[in-house]
C-alpha positions in Angstrom: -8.9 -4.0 2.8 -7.3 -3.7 6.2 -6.3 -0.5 7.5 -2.8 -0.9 6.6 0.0 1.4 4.8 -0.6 0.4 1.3 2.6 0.0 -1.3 2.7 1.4 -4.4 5.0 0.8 -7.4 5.1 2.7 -11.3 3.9 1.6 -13.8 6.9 1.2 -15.1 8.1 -1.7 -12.7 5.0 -3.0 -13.7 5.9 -3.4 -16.7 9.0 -4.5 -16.2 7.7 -7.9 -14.5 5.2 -8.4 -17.2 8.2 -8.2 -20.3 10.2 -10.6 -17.7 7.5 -13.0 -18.7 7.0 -12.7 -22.6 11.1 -11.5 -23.4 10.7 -13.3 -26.6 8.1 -10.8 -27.5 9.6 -8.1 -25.8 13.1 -8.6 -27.7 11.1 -8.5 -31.0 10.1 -5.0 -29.9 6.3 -6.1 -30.4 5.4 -4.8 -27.0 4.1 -1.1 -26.8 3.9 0.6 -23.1 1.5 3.1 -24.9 -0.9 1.1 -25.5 -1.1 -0.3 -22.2 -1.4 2.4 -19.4 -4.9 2.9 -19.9 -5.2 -0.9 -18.9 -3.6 0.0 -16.0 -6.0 2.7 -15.6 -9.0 0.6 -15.7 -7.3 -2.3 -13.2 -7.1 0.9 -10.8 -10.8 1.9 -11.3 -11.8 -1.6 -11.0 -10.6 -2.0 -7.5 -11.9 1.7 -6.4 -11.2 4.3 -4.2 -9.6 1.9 -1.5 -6.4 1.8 -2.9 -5.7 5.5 -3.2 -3.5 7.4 -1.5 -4.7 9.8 1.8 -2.7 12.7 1.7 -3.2 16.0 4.1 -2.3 19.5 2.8 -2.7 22.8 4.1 -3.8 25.9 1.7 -4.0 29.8 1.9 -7.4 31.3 1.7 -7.0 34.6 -0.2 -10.2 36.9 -1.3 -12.1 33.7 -0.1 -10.4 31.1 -2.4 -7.9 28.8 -2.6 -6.2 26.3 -4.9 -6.6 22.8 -4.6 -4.0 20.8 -3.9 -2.7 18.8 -7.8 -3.9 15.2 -7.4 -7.2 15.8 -5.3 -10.0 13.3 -6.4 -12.3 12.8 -3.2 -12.1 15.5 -0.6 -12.6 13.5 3.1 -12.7 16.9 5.5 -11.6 20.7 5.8 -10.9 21.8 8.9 -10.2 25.8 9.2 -7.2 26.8 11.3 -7.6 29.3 14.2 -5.7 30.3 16.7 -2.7 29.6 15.0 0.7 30.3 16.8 3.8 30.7 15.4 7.3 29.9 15.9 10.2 31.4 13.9 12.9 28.7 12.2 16.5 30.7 13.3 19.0 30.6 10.1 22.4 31.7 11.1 25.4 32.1 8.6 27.5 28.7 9.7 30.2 26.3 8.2 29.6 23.0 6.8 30.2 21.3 9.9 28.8 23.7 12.2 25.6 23.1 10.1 25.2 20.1 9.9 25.6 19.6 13.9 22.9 21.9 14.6 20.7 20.3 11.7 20.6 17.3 13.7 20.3 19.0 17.0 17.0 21.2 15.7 15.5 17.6 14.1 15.8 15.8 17.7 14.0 19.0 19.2 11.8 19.5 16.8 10.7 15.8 16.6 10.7 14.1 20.0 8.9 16.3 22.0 6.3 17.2 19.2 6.1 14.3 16.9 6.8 11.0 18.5 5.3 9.1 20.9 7.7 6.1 22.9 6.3 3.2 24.8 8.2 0.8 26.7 7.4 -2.6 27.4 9.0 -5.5 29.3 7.7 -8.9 28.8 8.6 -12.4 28.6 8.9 -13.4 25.1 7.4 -16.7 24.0 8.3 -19.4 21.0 6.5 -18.2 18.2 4.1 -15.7 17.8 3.2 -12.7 20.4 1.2 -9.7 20.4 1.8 -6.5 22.0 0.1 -3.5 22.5 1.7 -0.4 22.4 -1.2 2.1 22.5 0.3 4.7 20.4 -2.3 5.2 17.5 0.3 4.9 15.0 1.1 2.7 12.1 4.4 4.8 11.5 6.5 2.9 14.6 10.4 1.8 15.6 10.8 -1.3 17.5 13.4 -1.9 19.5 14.0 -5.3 21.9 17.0 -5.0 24.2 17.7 -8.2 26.2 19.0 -8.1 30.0 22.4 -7.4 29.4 21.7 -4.5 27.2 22.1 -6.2 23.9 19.9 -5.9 20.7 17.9 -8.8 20.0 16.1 -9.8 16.4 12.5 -10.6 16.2 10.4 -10.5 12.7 8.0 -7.8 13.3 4.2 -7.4 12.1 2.0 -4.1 12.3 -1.3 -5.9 13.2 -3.1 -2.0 13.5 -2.5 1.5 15.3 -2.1 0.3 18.7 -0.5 -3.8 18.3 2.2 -5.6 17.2 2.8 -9.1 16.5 6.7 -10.3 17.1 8.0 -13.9 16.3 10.4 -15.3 17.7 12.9 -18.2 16.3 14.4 -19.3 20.2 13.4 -22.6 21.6 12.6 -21.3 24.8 10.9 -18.7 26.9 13.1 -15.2 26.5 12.7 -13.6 29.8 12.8 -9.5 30.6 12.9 -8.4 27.3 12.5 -5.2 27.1 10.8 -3.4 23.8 11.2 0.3 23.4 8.5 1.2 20.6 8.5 4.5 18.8 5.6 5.7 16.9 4.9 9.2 15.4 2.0 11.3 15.8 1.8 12.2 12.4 -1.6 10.9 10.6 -1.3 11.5 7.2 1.5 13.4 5.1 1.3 14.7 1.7 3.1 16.1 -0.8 1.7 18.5 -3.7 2.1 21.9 -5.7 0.7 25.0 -4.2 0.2 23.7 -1.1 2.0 23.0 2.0 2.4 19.3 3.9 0.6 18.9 6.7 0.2 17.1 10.1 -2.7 16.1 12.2 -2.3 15.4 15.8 -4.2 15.4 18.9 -3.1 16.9 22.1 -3.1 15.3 25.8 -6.1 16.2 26.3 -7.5 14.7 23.4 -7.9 17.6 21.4 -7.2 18.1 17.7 -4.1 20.0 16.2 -2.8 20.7 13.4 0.7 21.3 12.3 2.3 22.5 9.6 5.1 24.9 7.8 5.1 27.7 5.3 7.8 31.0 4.5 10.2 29.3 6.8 7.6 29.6 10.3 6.2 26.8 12.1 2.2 26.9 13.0 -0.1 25.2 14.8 -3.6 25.3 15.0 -5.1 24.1 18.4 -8.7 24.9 17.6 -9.1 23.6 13.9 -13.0 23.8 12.8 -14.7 21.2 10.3 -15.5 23.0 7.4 -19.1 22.3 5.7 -18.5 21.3 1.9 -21.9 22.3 0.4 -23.4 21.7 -3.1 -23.8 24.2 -5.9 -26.8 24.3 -8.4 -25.2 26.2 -11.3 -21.5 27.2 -12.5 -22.2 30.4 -12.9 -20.4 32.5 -10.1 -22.0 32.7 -6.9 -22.0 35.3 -4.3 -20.1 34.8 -0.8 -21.8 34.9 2.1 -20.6 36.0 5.3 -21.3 35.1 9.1 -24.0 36.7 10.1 -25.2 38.0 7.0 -28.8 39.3 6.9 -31.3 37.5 4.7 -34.5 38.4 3.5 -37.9 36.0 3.1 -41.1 37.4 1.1 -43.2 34.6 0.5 -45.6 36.1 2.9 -45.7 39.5 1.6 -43.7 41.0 4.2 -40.3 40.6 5.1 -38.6 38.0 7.8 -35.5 38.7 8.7 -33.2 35.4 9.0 -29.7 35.4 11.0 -27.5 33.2 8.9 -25.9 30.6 11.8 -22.0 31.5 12.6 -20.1 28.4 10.9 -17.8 28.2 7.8 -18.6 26.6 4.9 -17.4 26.2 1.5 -17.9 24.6 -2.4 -15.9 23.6 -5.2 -15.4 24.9 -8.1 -12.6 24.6 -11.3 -10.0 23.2 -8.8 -10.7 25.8 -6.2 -11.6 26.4 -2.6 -14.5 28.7 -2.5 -15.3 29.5 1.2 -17.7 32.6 3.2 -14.3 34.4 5.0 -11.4 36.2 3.4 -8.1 34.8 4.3 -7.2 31.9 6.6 -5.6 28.6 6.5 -7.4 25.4 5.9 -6.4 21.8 6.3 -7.6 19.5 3.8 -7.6 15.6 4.1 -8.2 13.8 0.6 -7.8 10.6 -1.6 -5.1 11.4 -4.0 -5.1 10.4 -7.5 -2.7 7.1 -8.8 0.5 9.5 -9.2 3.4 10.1 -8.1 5.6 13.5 -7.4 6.7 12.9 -11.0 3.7 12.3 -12.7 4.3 8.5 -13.1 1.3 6.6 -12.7 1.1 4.2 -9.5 -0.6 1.0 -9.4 -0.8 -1.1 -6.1 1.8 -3.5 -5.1 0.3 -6.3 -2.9 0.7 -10.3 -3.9 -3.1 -10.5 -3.9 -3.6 -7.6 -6.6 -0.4 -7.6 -8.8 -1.5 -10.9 -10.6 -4.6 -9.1 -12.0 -2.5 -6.0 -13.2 0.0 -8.7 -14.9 -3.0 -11.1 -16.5 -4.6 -7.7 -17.6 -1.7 -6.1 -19.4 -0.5 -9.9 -21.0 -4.1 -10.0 -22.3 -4.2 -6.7 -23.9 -0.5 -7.7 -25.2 -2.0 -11.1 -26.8 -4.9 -9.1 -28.3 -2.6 -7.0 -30.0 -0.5 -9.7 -31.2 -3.8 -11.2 -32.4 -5.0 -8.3 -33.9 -1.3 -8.2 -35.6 -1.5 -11.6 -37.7 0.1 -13.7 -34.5 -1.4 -16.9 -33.7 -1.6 -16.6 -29.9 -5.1 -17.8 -29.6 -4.1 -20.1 -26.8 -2.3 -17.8 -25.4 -5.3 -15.3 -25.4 -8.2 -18.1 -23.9 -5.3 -18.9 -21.2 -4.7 -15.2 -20.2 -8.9 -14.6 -20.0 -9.3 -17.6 -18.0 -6.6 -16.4 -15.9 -7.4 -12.7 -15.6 -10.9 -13.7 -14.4 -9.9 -15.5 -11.3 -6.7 -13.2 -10.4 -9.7 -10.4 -10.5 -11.9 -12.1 -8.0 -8.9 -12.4 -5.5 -8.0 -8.6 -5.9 -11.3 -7.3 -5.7 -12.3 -10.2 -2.6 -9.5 -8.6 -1.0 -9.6 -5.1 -1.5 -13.0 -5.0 -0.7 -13.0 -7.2 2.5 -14.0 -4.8 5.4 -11.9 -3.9 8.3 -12.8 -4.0 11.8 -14.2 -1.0 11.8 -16.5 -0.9 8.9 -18.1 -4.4 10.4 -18.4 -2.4 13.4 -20.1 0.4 11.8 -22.5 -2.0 10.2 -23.0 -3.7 13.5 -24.1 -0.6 15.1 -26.4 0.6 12.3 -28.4 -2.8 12.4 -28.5 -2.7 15.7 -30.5 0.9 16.0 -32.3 -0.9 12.8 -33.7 -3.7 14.8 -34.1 -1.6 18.2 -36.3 0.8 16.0 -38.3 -2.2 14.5 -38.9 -4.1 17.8 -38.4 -2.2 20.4 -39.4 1.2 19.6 -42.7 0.9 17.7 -44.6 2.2 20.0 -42.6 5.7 20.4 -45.6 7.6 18.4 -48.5 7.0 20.4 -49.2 8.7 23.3 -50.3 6.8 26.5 
């Protein structure tokens, strides 16, 4: 699945599309949504971990633990905030209007020299389709095209990936000097969550990460984030902390070797906390979020390739049911297998088609594969 913002809808509106199609059973009240979220369930299994959300949140490290964010399944990276710098938010006792003014004042601040990146582009503007690039790593943009006199102009727009656009246009002829003035934030990944506090990752000028992010009404940023090492634990019985530079002992040759621990942070899971080796700190977390909503409501994925196997799934469960009730709907029941089996194969051919990067991954590993094979079989002997 390409790298793309995904859409998601409830279940709910999922359901809503499915009873559009059997109202004659839905009116007899012979439809039951309890009976078919776990189908939902399953579709989102079945097309795997793809089509979950990425969310970032930061978390407090106190006595060397912290909660996990509600809604973590598959932690991606930790990275431990140092350096942090902070910048008080000023509340002042205003009226309404007075407010509201210097709301929108502290927003353009706050966001344009911190969070969003512009890019302007003049080009001549063919029939049809044309592809710019922006350069502005960002999926999150605002296009703007401004013709010669100043006035707005109307193109379809198309995120082809972080850094290109794809604009149409409807004229006859050649559009000339149009200028495009394209926004794009910063921001990576925002998520939302209990206990927790949203988050932004970001890289500086000089290429550096940084993080961002808000808590007890201050601002911080982190400009020397760490990666955190996520290690493995044998037993879930409690385990002692170990701290940088702690002394360890080794017998196994009946005297004692003393063994520097190396200076990095690291960390395990454990009942839906952090467990790291330092006290207190910060720690940014980037993870695929379970298929829920703020609410609770599950979310399945809305995409015209994938919503005809949630449909053909949940009309086949509602057939079975009817089935299993003394309906005849055997027909019914063959023609929703036949057609759940080939709405499937589309979802999961497309979710699972690999993106540019993945084929470039695999590219790269075959090549050091073949170079090792045919090229570098003779590294062990020595001439």
């Amino acid at each position: 699945m390409a790298l793309t913002e995904s859409k998601y809808r409830t279940f709910d509106d999922l359901l809503d599309s499915v009873k559009i199609d059997l109202y004659t059973w839905d009116l007899e009240g012979l439809i039951n949504p309890q009976q078919l979220i776990k189908v939902a369930l399953r579709v989102n299994y079945d097309l795997g971990v793809k089509i979950q959300r990425t969310l970032s949140r930061t978390i407090e490290i106190k006595d060397g633990k912290g909660k996990l964010p509600e809604g973590l399944d598959i932690l991606n990276y930790a990275l431990v905030c140092e350096d942090r710098l902070t910048n008080d938010i000023p509340t002042y006792n205003k009226t309404y209007s007075e407010g509201v003014l210097e709301g929108i004042q502290l927003a353009q601040n706050f966001l344009e020299p911190s969070f969003v990146n512009q890019s302007t582009i003049i080009t001549d503007v063919n029939p049809g389709l044309n592809v710019l690039y922006h350069g502005l790593h960002s999926l999150n943009i605002i296009v703007q095209a401004f013709n010669t006199d100043g006035s707005l102009l109307d193109f379809d727009v198309f995120i082809i990936d972080s850094d290109n656009i794809r604009i149409t246009s409807d004229a006859i002829d050649i559009i000339p000097d149009v200028k495009f003035v394209i926004m794009g934030a910063k921001i990576s990944t925002v998520g939302t969550g209990s206990g927790s506090c949203p988050a932004l990752l970001d890289c500086a000028s000089d290429g550096t990460p940084r993080v961002y992010y808000t808590n007890m009404g201050r601002r911080y940023e982190s400009r020397r984030p760490i990666p955190l090492k996520i290690t493995k634990t044998d037993s879930l019985s409690p385990e002692k902390r170990r701290k940088f530079g702690e002394v360890e002992f080794d017998t196994n040759f009946g005297y004692g070797i003393t063994k520097i621990r190396n200076n990095y942070y690291e960390a395990y899971i454990k009942n839906g906390f952090l467990h790291v080796n330092f006290d207190e700190g910060v720690v940014f977390l980037n993870y695929q979020s379970i298929m829920e909503d703020d609410n609770g409501d599950l979310l399945v994925l809305d995409h015209p390739y994938c919503n005809e196997y949630y449909e053909y799934a949940l009309k086949q469960r509602i057939y079975e049911n009817l089935f299993m009730a003394g309906e005849q709907v055997q027909n019914h029941l063959q023609l929703m297998s036949q057609q759940l089996r080939a709405a499937r194969n589309q979802a999961l051919g497309f979710v699972n088609t690999p993106d540019f990067q993945e084929m470039k991954k695999l590219w790269e590993m075959n090549r050091k594969a073949q170079y090792h094979n045919y090229y570098n079989m003779f590294k062990n002997y020595i001439i």
